[in-house]
SELUMZA-917874 format. One line per 4 residues: number of its first residue (from 0); their letters; for each residue y, x, z of C-alpha. Coordinates in Angstrom, 3 decimals. Layout:
N
NUM) a) Y:X:Z; ...
end
This chain:
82
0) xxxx) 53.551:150.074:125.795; 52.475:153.984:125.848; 55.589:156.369:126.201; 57.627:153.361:127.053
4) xxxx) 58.310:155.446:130.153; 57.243:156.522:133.598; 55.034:155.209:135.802; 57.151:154.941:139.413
8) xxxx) 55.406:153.424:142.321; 53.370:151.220:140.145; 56.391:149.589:138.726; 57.611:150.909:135.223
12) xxxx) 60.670:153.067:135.320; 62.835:153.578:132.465; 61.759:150.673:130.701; 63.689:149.566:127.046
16) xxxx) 63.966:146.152:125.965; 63.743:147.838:122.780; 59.954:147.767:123.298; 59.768:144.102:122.818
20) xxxx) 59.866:143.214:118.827; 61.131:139.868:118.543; 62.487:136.945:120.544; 64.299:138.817:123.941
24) xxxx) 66.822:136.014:124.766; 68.134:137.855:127.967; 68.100:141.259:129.772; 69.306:140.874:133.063
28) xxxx) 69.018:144.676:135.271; 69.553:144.224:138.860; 71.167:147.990:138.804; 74.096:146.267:136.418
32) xxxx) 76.519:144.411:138.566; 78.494:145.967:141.427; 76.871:145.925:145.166; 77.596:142.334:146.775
36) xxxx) 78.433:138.917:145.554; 77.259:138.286:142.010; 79.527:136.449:139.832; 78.406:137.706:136.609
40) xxxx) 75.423:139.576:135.552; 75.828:140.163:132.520; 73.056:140.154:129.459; 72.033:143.431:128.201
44) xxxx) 70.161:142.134:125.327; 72.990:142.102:122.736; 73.102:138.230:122.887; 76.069:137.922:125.393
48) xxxx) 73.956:134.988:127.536; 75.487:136.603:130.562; 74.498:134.468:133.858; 77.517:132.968:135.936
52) xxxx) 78.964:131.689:139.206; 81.710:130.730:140.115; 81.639:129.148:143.167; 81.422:131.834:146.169
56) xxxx) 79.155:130.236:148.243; 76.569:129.756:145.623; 76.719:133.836:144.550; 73.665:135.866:145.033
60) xxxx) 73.824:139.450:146.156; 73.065:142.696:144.943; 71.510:144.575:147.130; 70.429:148.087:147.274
64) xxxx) 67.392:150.015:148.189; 64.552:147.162:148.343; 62.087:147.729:145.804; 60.952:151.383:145.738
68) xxxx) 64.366:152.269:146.355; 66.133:150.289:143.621; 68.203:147.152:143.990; 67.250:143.425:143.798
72) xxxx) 69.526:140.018:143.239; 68.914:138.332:146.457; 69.118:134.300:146.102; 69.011:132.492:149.488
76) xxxx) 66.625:129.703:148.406; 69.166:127.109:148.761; 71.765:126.829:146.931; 72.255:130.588:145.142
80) xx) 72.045:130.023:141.275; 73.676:131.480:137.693
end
């Protein structure tokens, strides 16, 4: 969407979910929960569908600085879910 907002590393920066007219379920930003085990992330979209976990051992982690600088939810690809 033009003016949606910058063009960083060929990713788009500043996006708004705003942009999207109908039918965004979930908004999940990897920059929202605190740095290390992910318990909840929680929904940005204004429909509360936050993501959960409550066992330890199946958290993923935030972590920063991997993509262009910014952080990332890192599942292991076994047994890491919401």
């Amino acid at each position: 969407r033009p003016g949606a907002g910058k063009l960083v590393g060929g990713l788009q920066g500043q996006y708004r979910p705003g942009g999207i007219s109908t039918g965004l379920a979930q908004w999940l930003r990897a920059d929202q929960p605190a740095v290390g085990a992910v318990a909840t992330w929680t929904d940005l979209s204004g429909n509360a569908r936050n993501a959960t976990q409550a066992t330890v051992a199946n958290q993923p982690l935030r972590v920063n600085g991997v993509v262009n600088g910014q952080p990332v939810i890192r599942f292991d690809g076994g047994d890491d879910f919401l």
